[in-house]
N, C-alpha and C positions, 0 to 999 in steps of 0.2 A: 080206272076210276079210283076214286081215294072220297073215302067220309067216315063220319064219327057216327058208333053204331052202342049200344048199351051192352056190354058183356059182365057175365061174371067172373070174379076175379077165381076164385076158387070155390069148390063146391061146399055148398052151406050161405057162402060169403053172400054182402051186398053186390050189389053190378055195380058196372064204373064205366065211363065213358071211354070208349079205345077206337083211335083211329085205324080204319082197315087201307089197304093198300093192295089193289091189284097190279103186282109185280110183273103183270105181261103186256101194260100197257107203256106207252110211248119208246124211248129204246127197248127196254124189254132187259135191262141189264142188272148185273149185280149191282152199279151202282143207285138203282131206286130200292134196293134194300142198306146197302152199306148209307146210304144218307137219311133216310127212314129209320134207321135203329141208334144214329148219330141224334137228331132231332130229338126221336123220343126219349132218350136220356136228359138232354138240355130241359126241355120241358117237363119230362115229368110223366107225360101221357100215354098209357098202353099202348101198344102197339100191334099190330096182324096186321105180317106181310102174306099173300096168298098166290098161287101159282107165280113163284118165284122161276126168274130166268125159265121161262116154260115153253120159249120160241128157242131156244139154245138148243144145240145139237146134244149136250152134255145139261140134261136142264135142271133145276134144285141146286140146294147147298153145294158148291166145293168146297175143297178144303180151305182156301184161302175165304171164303165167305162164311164159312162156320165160325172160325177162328176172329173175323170181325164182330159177329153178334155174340160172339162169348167173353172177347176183351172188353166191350159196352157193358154188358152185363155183371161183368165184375169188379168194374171201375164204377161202379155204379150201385152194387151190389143189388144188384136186381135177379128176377127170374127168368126161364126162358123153358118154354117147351119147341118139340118139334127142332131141334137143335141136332143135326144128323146130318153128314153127308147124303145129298140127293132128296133130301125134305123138299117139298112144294109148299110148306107154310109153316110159318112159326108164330109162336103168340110172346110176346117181349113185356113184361111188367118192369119199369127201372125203377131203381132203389131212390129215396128221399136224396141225394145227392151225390156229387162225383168226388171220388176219393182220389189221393195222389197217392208219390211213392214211385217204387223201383218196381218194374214187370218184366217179362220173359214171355216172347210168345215165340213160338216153334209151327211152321206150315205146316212142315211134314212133307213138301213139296216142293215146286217150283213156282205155288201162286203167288201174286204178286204179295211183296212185303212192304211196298212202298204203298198200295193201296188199303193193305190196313194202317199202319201210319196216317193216311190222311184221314182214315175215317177216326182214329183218337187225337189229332189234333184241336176239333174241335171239344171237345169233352176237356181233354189239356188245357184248353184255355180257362176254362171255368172253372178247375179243378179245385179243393181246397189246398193242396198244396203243388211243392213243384213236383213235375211227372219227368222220369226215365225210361223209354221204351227201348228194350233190346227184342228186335225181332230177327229171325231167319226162315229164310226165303227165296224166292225167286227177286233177283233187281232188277233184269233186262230182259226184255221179252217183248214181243207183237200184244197191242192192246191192251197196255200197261204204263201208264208215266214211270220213268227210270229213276234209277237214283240219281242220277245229274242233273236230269230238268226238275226235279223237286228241292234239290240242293238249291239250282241257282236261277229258277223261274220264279216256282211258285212260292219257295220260302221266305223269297228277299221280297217278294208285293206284301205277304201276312205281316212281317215286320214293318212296312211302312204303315200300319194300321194302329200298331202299335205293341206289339204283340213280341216275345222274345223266345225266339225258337233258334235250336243250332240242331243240325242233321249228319252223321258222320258214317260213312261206310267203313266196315269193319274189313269185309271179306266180299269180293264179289260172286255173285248167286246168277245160273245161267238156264234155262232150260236143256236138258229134262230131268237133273240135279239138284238143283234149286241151291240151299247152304249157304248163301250170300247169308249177313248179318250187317244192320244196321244200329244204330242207336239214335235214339230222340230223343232232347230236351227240350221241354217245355216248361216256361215258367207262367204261371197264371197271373191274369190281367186283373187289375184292382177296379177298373171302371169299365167304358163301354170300348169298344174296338170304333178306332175314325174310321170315318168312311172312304172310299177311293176314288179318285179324279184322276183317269186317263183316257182324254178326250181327241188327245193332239201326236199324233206318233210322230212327228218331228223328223228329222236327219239321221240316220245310222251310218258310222263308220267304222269301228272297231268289231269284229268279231271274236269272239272268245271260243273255246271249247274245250273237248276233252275227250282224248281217243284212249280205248280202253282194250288192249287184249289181254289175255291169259293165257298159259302155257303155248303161244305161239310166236314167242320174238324171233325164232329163225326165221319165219315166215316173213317179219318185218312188215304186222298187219296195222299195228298203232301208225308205224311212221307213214306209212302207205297213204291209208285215211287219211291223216294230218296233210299232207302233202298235195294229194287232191283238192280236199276240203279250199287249199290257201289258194290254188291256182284257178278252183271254179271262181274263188269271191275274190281274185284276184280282178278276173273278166268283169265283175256285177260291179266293179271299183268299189269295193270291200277291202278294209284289211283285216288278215283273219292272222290271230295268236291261237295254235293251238298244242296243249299240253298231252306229249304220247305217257301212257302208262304201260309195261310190261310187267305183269302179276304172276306169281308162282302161287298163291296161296287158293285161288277156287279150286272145287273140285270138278271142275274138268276145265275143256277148253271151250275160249268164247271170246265175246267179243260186243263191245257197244260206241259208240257215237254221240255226241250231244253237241250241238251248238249253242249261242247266247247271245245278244248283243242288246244293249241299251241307247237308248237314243238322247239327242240333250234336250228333248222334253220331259226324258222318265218313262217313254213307254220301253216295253221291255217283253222278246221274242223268244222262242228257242226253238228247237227240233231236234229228234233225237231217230236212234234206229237200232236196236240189235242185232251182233250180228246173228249167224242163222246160218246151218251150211248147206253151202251150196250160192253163199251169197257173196261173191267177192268184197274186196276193201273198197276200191274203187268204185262199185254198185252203191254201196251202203254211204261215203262221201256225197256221191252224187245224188240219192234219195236226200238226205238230209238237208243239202246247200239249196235244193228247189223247193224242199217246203218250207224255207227258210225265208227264201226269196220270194215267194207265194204271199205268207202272213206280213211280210214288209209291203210288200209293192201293193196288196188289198186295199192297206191305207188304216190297218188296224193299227191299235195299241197295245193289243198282247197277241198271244198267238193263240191258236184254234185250240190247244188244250187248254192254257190258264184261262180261255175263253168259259170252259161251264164249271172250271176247282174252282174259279174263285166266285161264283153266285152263292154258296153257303156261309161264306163267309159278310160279304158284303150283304147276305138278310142279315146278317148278327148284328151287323155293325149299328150303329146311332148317325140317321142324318141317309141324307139321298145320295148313293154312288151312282158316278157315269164309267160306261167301259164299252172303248171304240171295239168293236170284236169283228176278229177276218171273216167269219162264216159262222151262218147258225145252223149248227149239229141236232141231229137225237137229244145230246146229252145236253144242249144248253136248253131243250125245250122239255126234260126232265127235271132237269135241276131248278127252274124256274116254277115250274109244277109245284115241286116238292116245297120249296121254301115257301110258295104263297098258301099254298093248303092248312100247311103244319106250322109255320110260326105268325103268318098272317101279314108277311112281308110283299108288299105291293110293288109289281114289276112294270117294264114298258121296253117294249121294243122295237125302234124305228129308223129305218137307214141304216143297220147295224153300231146304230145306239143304243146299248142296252142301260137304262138305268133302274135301279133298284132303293127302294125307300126303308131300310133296315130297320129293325125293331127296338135295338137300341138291349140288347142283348146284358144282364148285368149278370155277377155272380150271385150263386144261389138264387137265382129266380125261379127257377122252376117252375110253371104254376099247376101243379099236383090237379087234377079234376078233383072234386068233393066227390063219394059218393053219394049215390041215390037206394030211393026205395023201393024204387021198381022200375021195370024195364019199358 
């Protein structure tokens, strides 16, 4: 459940109104805290999240979830208790507004570094000035968007919005290592974000991608992938372009997958897979090409990931978005949650038409709750 509850801010202090959030409902995942602590920066409004990730096997803060509520927090210049690897609740006060500038964040791990990225994105956008994020991390992993499908999925839909973001891999980052590094540019939006119209998935022919190994060219696992990759979508009368890459720079060995394609409507798919051993080239090709072929032949317009990354953006935005989506996940019935609670963006979802009526999102809005007198 999620509602605004009377807390005091510090002891002595008046109370303020703060949104609470129990973190163990719907998916039950880090991302109803990483979108909850994104939110309450935009806005302004306290924050408690509470039995965080608490259905998880590994349940409370990880590392890579700490390191989001504290990059909020400091672009923000805001407070935060309860801020600990392995916390079940944290209390989040965000600062009068979101700062820019040049940052540095370090996992420590292999959690994903792409997923804190997406959760300063949106704060980026509203920034007062332009943002540089250098983060390291984990890029490729199970239950993680990559760095390729965030390169060339979900970053190229935010710029159609209006929006100027460039994403560049430094160093690829693998599990159980992590060290990958990326860098973010974002440059802040003068007005509202357009909203998004992708109703019609159209014709697909061209396949893009991008095979990635490290320290394993003898093995010949990029071209292997790549090779597959062209003759499955060769079969689906596909044609597929895909770019091998052999890396010496990670620190260890690895391996990742992505594909791409755009249609001449503008809808726009991917899939991606890392590897993982034990898991051949040609397994990881073939995982990828059929959930590839899955989100095409649905009759979506994006694929089942940009399916819930981009409901935070499209509440921002100004004016009603439509977005054909292959399948409705956990995470699209979280993310839907989250934005009508917290920003008061009105959803609809029917025939896997999801439309969204954005709030019309400007810089420095914030709107700070006043405190009160009593509780």
């Amino acid at each position: 459940m999620i509602h605004k509850i009377y807390r005091p801010y510090q002891a002595g202090e008046d109370p303020v109104l703060m949104i609470t959030i129990d973190g163990s409902t719907h998916s039950g995942s880090g991302t109803i805290l990483r979108y909850g602590v994104a939110l309450s920066s935009l806005t302004g409004e306290p924050l408690r999240v509470f039995k965080i990730r608490a259905r998880r096997d590994k349940p409370g803060l990880r590392p890579q979830h700490l390191q989001a509520v504290r990059a909020c927090a400091r672009l923000s210049n805001g407070q935060l208790q309860g801020d600990e690897v392995g916390s079940g609740d944290i209390v989040y006060h965000p600062g009068p507004s979101i700062s820019g500038g040049s940052f540095e964040w370090d996992i420590g791990t292999a959690g994903s570094a792409t997923m804190l990225a997406f959760t300063l994105i949106p704060l980026a956008l509203f920034a007062e000035k332009v943002c540089r994020f250098t983060i390291t991390g984990g890029l490729f992993q199970d239950f993680a968007p990559t760095c390729f499908h965030m390169q060339h999925a979900l970053i190229p839909l935010v710029r159609r919005m209006g929006c100027e973001i460039t994403l560049k891999m430094l160093r690829p980052g693998y599990v159980p290592k992590g060290q990958g590094r990326i860098q973010l540019d974002v440059r802040p939006v003068t007005s509202t974000l357009d909203p998004l119209r992708m109703t019609e998935p159209g014709a697909f022919s061209l396949v893009r991608g991008k095979a990635l190994s490290s320290h394993l060219a003898s093995q010949r696992v990029s071209e292997r992938m790549a090779e597959r990759c062209v003759a499955l979508l060769d079969k689906a009368g596909l044609e597929g372009a895909i770019q091998t890459i052999d890396d010496d720079s990670a620190a260890q060995r690895g391996a990742a997958l992505c594909l791409w394609t755009e249609s001449d409507t503008g809808a726009l798919i991917g899939a991606d897979q890392a590897g993982k051993r034990g898991r051949r080239s040609e397994s990881i090709a073939g995982n990828v090409v059929r959930n590839l072929l899955e989100d095409i032949r649905s009759g979506g317009a994006v694929d089942r990931h940009l399916a819930d990354q981009l409901i935070l953006f499209a509440a921002l935005a100004e004016g009603t978005n439509g977005i054909r989506i292959p399948v409705v996940t956990d995470h699209v019935a979280s993310n839907r949650w989250l934005v009508e609670r917290i920003l008061g963006a009105r959803t609809s979802l029917k025939d896997h038409l999801l439309e969204i009526e954005g709030v019309g999102f400007r810089p420095g809005q914030g709107h700070r709750i006043s405190r009160v007198n009593e509780v």
